[in-house]
N, C-alpha and C positions, 0 to 999 in steps of 0.2 A: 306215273307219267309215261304218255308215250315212247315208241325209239324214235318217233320222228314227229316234232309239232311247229306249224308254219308253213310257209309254201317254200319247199323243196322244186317245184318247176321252173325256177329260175338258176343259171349257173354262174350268173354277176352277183355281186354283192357288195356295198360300199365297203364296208370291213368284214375281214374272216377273223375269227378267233380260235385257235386253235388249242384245244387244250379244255375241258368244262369243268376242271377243277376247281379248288377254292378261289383263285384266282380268278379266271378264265368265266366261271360264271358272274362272277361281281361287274366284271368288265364288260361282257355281252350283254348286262342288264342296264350299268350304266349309259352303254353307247345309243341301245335300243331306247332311253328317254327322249330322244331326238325321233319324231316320226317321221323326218322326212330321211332317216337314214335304211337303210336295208341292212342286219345284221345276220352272220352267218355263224353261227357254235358249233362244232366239230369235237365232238368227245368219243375215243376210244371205248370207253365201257359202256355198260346199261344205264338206264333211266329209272331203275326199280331201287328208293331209297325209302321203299316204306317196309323195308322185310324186318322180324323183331330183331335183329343183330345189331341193324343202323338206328333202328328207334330208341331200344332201351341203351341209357349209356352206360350201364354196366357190363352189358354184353359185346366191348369193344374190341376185346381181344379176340372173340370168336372170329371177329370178319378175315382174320391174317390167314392166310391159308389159301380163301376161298376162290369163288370167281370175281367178286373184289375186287382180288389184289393184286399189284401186279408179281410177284414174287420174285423181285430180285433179289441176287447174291451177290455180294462183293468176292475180288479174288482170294487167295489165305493170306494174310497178315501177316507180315514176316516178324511184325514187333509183339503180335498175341500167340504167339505159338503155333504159327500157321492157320488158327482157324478162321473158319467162314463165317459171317455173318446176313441173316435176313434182313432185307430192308426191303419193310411191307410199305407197299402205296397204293394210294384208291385209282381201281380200278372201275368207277362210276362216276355218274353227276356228283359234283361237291367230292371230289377226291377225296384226300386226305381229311378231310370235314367230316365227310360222310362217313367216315367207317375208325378216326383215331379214338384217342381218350379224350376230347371236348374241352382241353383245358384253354383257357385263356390266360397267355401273360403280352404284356406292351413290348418289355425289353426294360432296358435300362439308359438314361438319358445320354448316356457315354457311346452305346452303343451307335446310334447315329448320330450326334457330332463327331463320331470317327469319319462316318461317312462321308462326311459335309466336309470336316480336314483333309480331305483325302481327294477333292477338287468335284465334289459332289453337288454344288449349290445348290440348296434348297433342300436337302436332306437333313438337317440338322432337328434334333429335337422339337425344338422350338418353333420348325414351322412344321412336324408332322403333329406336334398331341392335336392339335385340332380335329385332325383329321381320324385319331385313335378315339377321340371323344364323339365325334359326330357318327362312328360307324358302330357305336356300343350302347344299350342299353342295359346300363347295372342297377341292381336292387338293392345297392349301397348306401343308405339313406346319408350315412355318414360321411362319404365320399362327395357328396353332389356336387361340391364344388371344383372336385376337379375329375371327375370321372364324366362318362358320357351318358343320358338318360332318356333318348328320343331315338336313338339310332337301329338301324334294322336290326344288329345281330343283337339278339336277347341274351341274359346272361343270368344266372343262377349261382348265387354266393352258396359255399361248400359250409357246411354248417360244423357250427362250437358242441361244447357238450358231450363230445362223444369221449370217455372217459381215458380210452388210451390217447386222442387228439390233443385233451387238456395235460395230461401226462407230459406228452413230448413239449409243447409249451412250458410247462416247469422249469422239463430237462431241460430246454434253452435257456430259460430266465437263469439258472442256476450257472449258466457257464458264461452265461454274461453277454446273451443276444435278447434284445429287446421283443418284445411282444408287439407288434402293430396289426392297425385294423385292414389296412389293405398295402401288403407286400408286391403287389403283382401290375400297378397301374399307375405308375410306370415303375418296374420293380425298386425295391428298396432295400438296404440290410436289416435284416431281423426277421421274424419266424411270424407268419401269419397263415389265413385260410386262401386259399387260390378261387378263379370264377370260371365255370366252367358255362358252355355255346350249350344249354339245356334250359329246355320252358315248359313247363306242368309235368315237369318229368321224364319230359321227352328231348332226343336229340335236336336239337338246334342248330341246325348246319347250314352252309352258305345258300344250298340252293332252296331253303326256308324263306332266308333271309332277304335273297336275292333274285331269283331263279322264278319263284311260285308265284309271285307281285307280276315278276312282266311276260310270263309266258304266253297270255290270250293277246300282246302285241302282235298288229299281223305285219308288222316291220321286221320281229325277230324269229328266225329260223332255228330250231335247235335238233340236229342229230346226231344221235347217238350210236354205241356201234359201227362207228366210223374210223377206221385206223388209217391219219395220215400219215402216208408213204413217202414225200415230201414235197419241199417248195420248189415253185416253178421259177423262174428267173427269166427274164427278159435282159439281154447286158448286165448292172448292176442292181436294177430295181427288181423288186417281189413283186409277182404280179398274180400269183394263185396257187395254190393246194391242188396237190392228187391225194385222193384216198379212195382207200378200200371197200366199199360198201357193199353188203348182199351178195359177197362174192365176185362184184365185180368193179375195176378202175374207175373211177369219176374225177373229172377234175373243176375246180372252182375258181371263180376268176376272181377279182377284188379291184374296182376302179381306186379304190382307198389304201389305207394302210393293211399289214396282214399283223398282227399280233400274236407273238407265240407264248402260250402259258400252259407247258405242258409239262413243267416243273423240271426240280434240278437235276434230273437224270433224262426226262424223253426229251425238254427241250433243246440242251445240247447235242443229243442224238440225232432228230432232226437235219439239226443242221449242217453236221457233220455230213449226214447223209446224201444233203440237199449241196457237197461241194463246198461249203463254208467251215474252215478250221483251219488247225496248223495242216500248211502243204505236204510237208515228208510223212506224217501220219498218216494222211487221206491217198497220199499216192501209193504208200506201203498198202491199202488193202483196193489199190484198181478206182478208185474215184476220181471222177473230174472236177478239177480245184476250179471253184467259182472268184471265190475272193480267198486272198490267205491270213486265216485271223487267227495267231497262234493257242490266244489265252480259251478259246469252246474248249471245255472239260476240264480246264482247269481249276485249282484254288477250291476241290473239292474237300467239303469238312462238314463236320457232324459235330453231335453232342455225345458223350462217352458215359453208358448209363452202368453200374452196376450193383447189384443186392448184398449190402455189405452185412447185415444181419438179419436175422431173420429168431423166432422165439413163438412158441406156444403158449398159449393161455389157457385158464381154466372157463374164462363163460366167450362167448359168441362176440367178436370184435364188432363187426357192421354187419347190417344185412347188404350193402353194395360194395365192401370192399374198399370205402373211398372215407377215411377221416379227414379229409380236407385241410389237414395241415404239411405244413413246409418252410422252411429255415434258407434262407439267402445269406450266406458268407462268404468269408477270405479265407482263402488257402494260406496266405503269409500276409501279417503286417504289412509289409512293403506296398502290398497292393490299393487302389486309391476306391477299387469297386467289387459288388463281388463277382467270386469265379466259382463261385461251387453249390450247388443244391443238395441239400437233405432233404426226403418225402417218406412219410408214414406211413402205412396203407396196409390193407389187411390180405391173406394171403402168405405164400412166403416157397422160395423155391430152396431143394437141398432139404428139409426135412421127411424123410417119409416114414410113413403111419402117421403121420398128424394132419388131424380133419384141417381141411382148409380154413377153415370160416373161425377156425380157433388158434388162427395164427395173424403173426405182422412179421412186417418186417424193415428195416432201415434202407434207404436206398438213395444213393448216392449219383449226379451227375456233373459231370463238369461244361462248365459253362462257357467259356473264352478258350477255347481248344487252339493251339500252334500249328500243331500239326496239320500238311496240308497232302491230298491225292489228288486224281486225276481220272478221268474216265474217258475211255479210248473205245473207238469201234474193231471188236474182236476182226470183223471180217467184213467182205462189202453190202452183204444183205444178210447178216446176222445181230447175235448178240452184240452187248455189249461189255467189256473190261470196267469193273468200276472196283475204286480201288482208292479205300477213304487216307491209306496210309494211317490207320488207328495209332498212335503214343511212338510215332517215329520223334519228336522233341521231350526232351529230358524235362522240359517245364510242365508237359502234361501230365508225363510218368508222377514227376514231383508231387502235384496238385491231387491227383487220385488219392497217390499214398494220402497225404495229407488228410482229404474229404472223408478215407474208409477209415483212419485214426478216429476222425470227429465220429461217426458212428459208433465207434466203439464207446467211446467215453461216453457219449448221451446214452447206451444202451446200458451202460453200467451206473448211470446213474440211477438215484435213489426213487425218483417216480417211473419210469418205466421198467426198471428192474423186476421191482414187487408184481409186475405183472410176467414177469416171465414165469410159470410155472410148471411148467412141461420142457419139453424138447428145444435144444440152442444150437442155433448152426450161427457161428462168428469166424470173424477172419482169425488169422495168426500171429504171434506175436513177430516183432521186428521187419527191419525196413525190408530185408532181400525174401522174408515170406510174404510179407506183404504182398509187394512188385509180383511173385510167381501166383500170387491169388487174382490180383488184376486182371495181368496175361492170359488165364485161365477163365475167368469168370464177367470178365466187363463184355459188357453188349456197347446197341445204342438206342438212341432217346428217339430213332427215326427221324431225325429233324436235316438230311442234307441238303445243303444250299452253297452257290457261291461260284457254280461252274461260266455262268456267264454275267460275270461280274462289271458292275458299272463302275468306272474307271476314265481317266486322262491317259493312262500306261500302257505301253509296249502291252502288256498282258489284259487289259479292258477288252471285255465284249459290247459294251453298250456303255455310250455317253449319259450325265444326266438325267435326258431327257427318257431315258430308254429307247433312242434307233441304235440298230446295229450297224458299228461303226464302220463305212465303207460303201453303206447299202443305201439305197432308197425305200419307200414305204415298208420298213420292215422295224417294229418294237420286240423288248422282250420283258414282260412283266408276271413275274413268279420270284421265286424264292432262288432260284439260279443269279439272279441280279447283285444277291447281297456280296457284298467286298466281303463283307467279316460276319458273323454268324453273331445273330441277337443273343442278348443274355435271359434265356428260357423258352418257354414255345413257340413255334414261331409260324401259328396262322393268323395272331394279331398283326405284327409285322408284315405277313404276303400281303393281306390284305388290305392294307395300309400301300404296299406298294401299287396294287392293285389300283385304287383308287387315287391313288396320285396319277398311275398314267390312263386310264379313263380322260380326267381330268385336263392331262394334257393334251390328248390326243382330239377333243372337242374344241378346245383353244388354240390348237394348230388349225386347222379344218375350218374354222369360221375366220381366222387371217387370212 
């Protein structure tokens, strides 16, 4: 794809979208089905999403690094033994789409009736599965009744059979989690195959699904390599984007709404940037306070991933690394949904001398994280402080220990045991080795969200509907929105948000 397609000679535009990530593209395509609108897409990265890294999706980890990504670092972690962690983000069309692991999960029904409890109307389960179902096309024959089967994003069921996959199936059956045919839609407890955004084998990403269908619109404008610098304000209203283009300042007007989907790290940045956030913050680094909205960056949280085991085999696991199995439970009884993931997968880190391709390993993430950070602007035209606060509550701490216990015991158990036949890197016994294993060894799932959280409270960035509350023409729809963080991946979810406010923002517009 070009870096630039549409007519760029215009510097109006009904709506600007800022941001051509998962989000940001779904929304520049849904807006642009209207031709008498003018849309404008603004994406920091390239338009090159046919390289073999983004195609093949086993090649997903190669993109982390690259030019991609954007290569953030969080600060060190006072509760992981100081260290840093990477948090890779797409740095092209279809962000995070374009360059993760492709996996698709809904969430879990709880997770958004929290939302809707929480003074969110019209968040509730119940009125988004439509919306999960209508943007999904699965090859579930079994599901059809409640899964989606017409909808843009394509979807590729993770297949049975693969002899360690049926293994760890066992091991659950035997510890007393049921076997089901589709865990992930809208998650459920018990151990099944996950769907992953892949069609003939190829990556299947947003702007596949979204992006490619309405690009020859000569309503929608899409460039690329464009880093906005920020929003322009008029009194309280947004009235248009400066960015960086070809080396040089450009700015863009918007008689409409401006929409920012530049996910849960640029888009609170932005607006920081742009004047909007907590006052004493923005004044500590020389900015001028537009509005004071203290919750921008806040309510940051992630998912806490780590390799609880790991085991050599004697023949060749997968040829992509990917047995498509995974186990959805509870960390304690008490709890009423689950909090924790176990995943199979071939590979395995901490062993060496053992071939890759003849290893797995158990891998453990926590799903309902407590623990909450924040993301700050280092300085006035610099980086920025992101800073997840990793296992600052004892309930997280708890859950890990917990989750990397579960591994052990299904590793020890009787069907995937017999395949361990070589080299075993496992945790340690007892709770305070444990804890020091954690500390030491948990990553994350890359999944942050939550900095400009939709809310009624003192702490809300955005009502509802997604306006930023205080502001005129101004939405935010990405994964920043979420109050509380879905249980498991979460670009079914953006894009669900996604296309709610699409959705609203055409139902506003025509009132």
């Amino acid at each position: 794809m070009p870096l630039v397609t549409g007519n760029l000679s215009s510097d109006t535009y009904d709506n600007i979208v800022v941001g051509g990530g998962s989000a940001g593209c779904l929304i520049a395509a849904r807006l642009s089905e209207d031709r008498s609108r003018k849309v404008l897409l603004i994406e920091a990265g390239g338009a090159d999403v046919d390289r073999p890294a983004m195609v093949e999706p086993a090649l997903w980890s190669t993109n982390f690094g690259s030019d991609v990504d954007w290569r953030y670092r969080t600060v060190p972690q006072r509760h992981a033994n100081g260290r840093v962690f990477d948090w890779n983000r797409g740095k092209v069309l279809g962000g995070c789409s374009s360059i993760n692991a492709t996996v698709w999960v809904w969430g879990h029904p709880s997770d958004f009736d929290r939302w809707a409890a929480d003074g969110n109307t019209g968040w509730d389960f119940a009125s988004l599965q439509p919306l999960f179902r209508q943007l999904e096309t699965t090859l579930r024959s079994e599901d059809n009744d409640r899964r989606g089967t017409n909808g843009p994003m394509r979807l590729a069921s993770t297949s049975c059979g693969v002899p360690l996959a049926e293994a760890f199936f066992e091991a659950c059956g035997s510890a007393g989690h049921p076997r089901l045919s589709d865990v992930n839609g809208p998650v459920q407890e018990g151990s099944g195959t996950y769907d992953l955004t892949v069609a003939a084998g190829r990556r299947f990403s947003v702007v596949h699904a979204f992006l490619h269908p309405a690009i020859d619109r000569p309503n929608l404008t899409v460039l690329s390599r464009a880093e906005v610098d920020r929003l322009i304000f008029a009194g309280n209203d947004c009235v248009g984007v400066r960015c960086r283009h070809e080396g040089k300042l450009r700015e863009f007007r918007a008689s409409g709404e401006i929409i920012l989907s530049a996910g849960a790290l640029a888009t609170p940045y932005l607006l920081m940037r742009s004047g909007i956030g907590n006052a004493a913050d923005l004044g500590q680094v020389g900015i001028k306070v537009i509005h004071d909205l203290p919750g921008v960056g806040e309510n940051l949280h992630d998912h806490c991933f780590i390799n609880a085991f790991s085991a050599e085999t004697a023949e060749p696991v997968h040829r992509e690394g990917r047995l498509g199995a995974h186990l959805y439970t509870r960390s304690h009884e008490a709890l009423s949904t689950p909090d924790i993931e176990v995943v199979i997968s071939g590979g395995a880190i901490g062993l060496t001398d053992a071939p890759m391709e003849k290893c797995f390993s158990l891998q453990t993430a926590l799903l309902r994280p407590l623990s909450r950070g924040r993301l700050t602007l280092a300085h006035r035209d610099g980086d920025i402080d992101i800073d997840p606060n990793y296992l600052a509550e004892k309930a997280d701490i708890d859950a890990l220990c917990t989750a990397v216990e579960k591994c052990s015991e299904l590793a020890a158990s009787a069907p995937i045991s017999r395949h361990c036949t070589g080299k075993v890197r496992k945790p340690p016994h007892g709770k305070a080795q444990i804890l020091e294993f954690i500390r030491n060894n948990m990553g994350t799932y890359w999944h942050p969200v939550g900095t400009c959280a939709m809310g009624a409270g003192k702490q809300a960035v955005v009502d509802a509907s997604l306006r930023v509350h205080g502001l005129t023409n101004l939405r935010v729809a990405d994964s920043s929105v979420m109050p509380s963080i879905t249980t498991g991946n979460t670009l079914a979810p953006t894009l669900v948000i996604a296309e709610h406010a699409a959705r609203r923002i055409s139902l506003d517009t025509r009132a």
